[in-house]
Backbone bond lengths (Angstrom), bond angles and torsions (degrees), N, CA, C in turn:
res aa  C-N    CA-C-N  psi(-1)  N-CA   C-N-CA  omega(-1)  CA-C   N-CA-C  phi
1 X - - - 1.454 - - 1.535 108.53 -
2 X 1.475 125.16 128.46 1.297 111.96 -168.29 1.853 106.08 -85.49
3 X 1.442 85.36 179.89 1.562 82.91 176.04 1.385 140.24 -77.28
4 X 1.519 120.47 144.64 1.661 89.27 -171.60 1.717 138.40 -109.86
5 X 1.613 122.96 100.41 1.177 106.05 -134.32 1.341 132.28 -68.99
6 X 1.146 131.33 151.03 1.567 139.31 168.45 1.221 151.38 -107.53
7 X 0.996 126.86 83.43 1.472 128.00 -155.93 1.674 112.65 -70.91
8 X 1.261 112.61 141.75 1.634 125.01 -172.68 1.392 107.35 -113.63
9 X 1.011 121.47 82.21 1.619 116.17 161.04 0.898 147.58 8.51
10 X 1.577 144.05 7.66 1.722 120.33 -116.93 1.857 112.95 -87.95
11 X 1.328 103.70 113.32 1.670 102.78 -178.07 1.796 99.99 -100.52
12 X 1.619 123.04 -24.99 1.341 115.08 174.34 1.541 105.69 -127.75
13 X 0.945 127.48 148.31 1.594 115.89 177.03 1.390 97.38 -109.79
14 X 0.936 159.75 -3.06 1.396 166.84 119.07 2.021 114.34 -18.98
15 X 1.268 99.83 -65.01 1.327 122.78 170.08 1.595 106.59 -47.46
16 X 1.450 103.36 -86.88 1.706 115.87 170.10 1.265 126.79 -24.39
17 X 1.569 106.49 -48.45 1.668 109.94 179.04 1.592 107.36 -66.15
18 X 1.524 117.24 -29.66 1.748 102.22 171.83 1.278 95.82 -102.10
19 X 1.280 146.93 54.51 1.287 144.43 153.08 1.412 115.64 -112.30
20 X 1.607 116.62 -21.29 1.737 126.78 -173.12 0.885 103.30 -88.39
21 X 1.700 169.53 9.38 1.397 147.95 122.77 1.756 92.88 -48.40
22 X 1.514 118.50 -39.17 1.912 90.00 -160.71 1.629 100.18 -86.15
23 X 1.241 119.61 -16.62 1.432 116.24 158.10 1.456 135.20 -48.11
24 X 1.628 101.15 -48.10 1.592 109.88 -178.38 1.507 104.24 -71.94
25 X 1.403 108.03 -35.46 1.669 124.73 -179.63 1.882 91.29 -45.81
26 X 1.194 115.54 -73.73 1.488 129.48 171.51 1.682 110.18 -27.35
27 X 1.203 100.82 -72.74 1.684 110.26 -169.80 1.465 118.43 -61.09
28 X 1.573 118.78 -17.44 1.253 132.58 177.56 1.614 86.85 -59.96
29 X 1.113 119.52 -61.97 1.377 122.97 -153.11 1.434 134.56 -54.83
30 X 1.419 89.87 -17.77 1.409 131.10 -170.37 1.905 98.47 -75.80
31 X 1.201 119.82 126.04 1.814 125.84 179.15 1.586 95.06 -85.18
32 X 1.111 99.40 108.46 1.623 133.56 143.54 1.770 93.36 100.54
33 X 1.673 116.00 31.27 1.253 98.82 144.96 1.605 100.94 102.81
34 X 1.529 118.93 164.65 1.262 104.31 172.62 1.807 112.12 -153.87
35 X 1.294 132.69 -179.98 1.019 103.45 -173.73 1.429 98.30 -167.05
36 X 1.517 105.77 127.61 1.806 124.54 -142.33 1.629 97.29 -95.76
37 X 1.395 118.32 133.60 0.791 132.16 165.95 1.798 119.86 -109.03
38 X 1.988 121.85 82.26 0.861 83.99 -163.75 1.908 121.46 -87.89
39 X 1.436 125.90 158.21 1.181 125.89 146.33 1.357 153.26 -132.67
40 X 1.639 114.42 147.63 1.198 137.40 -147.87 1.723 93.61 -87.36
41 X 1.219 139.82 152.15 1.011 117.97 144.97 1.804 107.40 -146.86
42 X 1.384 96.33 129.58 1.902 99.20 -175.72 1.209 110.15 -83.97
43 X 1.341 140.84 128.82 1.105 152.99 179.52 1.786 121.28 -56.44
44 X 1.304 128.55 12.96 1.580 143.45 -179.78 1.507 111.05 -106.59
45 X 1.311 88.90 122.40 1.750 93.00 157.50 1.431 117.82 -95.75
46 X 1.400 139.64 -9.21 1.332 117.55 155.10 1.185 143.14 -125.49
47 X 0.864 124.95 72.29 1.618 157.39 -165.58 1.585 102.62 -23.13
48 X 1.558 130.17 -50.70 1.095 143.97 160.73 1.354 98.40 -8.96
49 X 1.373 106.63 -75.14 1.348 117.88 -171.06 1.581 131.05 -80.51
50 X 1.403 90.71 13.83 1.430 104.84 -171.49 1.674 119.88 -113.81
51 X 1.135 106.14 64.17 1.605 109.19 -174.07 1.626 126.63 -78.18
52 X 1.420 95.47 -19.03 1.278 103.81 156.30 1.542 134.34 -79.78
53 X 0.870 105.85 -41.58 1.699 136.21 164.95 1.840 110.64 -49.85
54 X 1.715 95.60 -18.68 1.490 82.47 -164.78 1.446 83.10 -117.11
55 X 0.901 140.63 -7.92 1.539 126.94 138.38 1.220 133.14 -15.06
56 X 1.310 93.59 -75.77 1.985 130.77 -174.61 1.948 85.05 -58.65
57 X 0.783 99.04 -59.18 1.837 91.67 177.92 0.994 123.11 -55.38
58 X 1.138 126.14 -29.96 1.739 125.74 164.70 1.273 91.76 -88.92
59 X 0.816 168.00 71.86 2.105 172.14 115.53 1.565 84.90 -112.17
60 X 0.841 122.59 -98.72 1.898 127.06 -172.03 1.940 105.29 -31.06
61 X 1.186 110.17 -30.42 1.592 101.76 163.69 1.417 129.40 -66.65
62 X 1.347 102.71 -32.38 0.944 123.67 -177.77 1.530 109.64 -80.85
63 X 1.110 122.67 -53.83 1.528 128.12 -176.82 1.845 101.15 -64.42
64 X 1.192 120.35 -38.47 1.870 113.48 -177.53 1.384 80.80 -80.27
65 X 1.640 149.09 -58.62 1.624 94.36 -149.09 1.536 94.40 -89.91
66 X 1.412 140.26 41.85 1.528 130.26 125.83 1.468 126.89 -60.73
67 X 1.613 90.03 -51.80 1.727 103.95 165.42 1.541 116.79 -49.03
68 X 0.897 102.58 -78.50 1.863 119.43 176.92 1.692 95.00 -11.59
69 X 1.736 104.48 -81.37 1.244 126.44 175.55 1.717 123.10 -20.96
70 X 1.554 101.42 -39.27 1.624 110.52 -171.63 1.935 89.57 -83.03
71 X 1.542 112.50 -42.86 1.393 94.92 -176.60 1.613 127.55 -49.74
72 X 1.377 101.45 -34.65 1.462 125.51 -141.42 2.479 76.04 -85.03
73 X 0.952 85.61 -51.85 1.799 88.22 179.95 1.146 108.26 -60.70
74 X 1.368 143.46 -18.00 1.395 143.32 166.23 1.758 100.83 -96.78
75 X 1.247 143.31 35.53 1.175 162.66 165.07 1.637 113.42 52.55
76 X 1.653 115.35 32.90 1.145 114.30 161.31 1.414 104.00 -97.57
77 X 1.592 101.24 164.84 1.500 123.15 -171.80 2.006 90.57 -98.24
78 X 1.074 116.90 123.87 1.436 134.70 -175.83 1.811 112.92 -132.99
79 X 1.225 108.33 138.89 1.449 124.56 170.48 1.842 101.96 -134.80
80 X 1.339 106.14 -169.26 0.973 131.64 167.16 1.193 129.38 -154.29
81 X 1.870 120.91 -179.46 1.219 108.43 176.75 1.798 81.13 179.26
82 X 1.776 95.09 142.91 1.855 112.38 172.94 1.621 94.61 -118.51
83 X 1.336 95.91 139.11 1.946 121.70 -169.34 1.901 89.75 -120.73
84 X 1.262 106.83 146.45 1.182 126.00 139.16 1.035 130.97 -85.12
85 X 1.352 140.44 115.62 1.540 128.74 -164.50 1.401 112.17 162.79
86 X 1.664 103.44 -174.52 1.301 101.80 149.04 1.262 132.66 -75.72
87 X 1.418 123.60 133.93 1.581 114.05 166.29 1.645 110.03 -24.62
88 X 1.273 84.50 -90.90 1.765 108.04 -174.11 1.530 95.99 -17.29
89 X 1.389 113.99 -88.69 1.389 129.68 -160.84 1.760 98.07 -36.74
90 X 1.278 104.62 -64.83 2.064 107.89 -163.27 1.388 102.69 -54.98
91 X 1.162 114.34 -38.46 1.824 115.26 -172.74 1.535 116.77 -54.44
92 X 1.423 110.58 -38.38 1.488 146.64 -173.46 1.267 91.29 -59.45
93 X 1.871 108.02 -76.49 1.339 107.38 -163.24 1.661 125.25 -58.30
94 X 1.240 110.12 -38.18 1.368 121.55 -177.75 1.346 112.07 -65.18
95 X 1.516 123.23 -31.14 1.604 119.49 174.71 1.615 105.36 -78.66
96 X 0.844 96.34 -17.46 1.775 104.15 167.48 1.430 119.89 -50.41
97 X 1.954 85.26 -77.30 1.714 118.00 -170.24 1.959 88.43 -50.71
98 X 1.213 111.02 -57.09 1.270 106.62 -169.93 1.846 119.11 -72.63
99 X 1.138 100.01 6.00 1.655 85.80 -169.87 1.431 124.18 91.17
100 X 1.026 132.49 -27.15 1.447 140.24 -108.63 1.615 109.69 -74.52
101 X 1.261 119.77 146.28 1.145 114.03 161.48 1.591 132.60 -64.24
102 X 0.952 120.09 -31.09 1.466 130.90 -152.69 1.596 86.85 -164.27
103 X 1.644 96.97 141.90 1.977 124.99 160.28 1.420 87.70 -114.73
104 X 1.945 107.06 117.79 1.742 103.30 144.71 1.201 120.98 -101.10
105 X 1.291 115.54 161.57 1.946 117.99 158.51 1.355 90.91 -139.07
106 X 1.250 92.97 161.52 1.577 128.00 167.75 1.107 116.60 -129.23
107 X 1.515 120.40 136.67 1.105 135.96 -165.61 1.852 107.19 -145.89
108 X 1.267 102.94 145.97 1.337 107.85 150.92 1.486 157.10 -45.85
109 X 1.395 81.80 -34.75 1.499 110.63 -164.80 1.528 131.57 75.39
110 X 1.023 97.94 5.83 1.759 110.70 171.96 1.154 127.54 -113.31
111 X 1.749 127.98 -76.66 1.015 125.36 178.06 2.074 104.40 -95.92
112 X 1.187 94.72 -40.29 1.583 100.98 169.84 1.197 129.75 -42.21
113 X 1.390 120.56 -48.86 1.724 132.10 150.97 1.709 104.89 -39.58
114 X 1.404 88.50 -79.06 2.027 80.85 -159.24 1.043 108.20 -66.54
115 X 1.464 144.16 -12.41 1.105 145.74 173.22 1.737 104.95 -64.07
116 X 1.013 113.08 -14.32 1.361 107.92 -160.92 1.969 84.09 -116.93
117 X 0.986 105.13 -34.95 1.553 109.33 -165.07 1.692 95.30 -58.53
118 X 1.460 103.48 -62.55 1.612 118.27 166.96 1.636 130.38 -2.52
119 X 1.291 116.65 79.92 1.362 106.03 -167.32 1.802 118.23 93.11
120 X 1.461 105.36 22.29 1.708 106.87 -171.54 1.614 127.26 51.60
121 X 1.113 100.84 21.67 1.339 87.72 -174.50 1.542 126.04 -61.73
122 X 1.287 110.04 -20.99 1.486 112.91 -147.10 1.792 78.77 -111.48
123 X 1.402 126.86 -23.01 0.946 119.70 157.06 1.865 138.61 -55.06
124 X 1.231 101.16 -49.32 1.109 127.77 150.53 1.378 130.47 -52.63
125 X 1.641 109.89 -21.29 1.510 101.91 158.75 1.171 117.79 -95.53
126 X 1.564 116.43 -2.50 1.383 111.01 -175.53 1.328 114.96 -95.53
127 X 1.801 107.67 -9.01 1.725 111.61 -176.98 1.255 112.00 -88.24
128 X 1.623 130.64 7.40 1.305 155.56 -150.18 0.929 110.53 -132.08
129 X 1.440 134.70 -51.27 1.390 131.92 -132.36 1.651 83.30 -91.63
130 X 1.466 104.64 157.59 1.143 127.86 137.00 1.479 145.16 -42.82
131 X 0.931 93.59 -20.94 1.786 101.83 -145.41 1.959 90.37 -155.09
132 X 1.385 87.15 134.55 1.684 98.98 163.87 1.814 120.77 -46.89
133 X 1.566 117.64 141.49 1.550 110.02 -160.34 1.728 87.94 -134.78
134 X 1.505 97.87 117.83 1.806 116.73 176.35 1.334 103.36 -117.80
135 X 1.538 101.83 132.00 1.306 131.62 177.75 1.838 115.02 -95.70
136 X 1.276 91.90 115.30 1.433 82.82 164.77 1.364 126.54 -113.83
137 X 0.966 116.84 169.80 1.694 137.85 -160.23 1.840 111.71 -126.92
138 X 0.924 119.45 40.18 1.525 109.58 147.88 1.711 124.52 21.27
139 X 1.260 103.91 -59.87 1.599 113.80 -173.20 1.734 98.75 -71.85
140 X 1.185 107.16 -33.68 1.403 108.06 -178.09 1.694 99.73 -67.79
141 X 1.718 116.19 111.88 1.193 117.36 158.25 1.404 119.96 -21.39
142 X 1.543 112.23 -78.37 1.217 153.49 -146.07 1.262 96.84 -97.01
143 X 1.231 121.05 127.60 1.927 135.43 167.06 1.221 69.98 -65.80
144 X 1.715 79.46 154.31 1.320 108.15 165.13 1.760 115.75 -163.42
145 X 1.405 120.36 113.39 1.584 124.42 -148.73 1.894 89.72 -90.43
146 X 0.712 114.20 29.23 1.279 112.57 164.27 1.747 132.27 -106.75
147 X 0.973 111.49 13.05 1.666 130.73 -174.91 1.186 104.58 -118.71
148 X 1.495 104.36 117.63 1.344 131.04 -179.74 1.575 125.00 -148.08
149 X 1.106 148.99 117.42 1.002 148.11 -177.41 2.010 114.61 -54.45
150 X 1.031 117.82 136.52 1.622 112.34 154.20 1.687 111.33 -171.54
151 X 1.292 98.96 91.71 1.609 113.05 -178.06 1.021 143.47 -80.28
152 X 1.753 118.45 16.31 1.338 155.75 -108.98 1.158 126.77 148.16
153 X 1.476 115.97 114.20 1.252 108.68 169.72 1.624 144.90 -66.86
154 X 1.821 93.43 6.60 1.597 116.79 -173.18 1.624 90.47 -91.76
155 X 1.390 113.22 -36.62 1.820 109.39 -169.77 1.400 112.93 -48.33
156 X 0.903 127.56 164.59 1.756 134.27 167.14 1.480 97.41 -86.83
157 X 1.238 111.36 126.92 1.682 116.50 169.79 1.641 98.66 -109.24
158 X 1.359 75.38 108.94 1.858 114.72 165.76 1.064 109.69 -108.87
159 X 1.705 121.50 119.14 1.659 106.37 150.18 1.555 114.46 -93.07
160 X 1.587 141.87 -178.91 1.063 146.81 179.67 1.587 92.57 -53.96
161 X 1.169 129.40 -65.11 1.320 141.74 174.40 1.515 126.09 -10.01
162 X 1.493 98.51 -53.65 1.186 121.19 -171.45 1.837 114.76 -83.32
163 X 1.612 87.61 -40.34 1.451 99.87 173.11 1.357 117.84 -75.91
164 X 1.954 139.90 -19.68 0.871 125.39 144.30 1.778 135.20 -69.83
165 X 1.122 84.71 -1.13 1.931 93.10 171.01 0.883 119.84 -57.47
166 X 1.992 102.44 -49.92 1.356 124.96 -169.24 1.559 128.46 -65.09
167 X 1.337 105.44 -10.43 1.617 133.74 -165.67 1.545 98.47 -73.27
């Protein structure tokens, strides 16, 4: 059975890195395995002009294939990849390009949430996406397959739950 892919969001890499034990916890669950694609995406369309910006992208390269690395040690198969763009929009496309089963993020729950809430974004990936979108929570000891986004009564309400049924 091949693998089934998943794209990871990344809005904090701080956040994420204590969010991937409850991920792999997640992806275990998943029949025949799964395999993380994470992405970065910088908010500029012209890079030309962006010499600072392209800094921070070689730092954020550096920080996912640390990430990647922690997946790959908890025995998922992990890549990466940094987009110019919109969040919203690149996240969309790539669970697309990839098929994907599942969009995660991780969040804090403090500034990471509304920061993301801020302007629909996280809404906006869910009126798009392909594929069911689970949030994780870090602060939460304990996985927990019950966190799911639906901000709208047009969204598909998926919990993790539901979306491993479907597997």
């Amino acid at each position: 059975m091949p693998h089934k892919n998943v794209v990871v969001a990344v809005t904090d890499v701080e956040v994420l890195k204590k969010a991937v034990p409850s991920m792999v916890e997640w992806m275990g669950r998943l029949n025949g395995g799964g395999r993380v694609t994470l992405l970065y995406v910088e908010d500029v369309y012209n890079l030309d002009a962006a010499t600072p910006v392209l800094e921070d992208m070689r730092i954020k390269e550096t920080q996912l294939r640390e990430v990647a690395e922690l997946f790959e040690s908890h025995g998922v198969d992990a890549d990466y990849s940094i987009r110019a763009g919109r969040f919203p929009e690149e996240v969309v496309r790539e669970a697309k390009k990839l098929r994907s089963f599942a969009i995660l993020l991780s969040t804090d729950g403090r500034a990471g949430l509304s920061r993301l809430f801020s302007g629909s974004v996280i809404e906006e990936i869910i009126r798009n996406s392909p594929c069911p979108v689970v949030v994780f929570k870090p602060k939460l000891l304990k996985f927990t397959d019950r966190i799911a986004l639906s901000l709208s009564s047009r969204i598909k309400r998926l919990s993790a739950a539901a979306a491993l049924d479907q597997s």
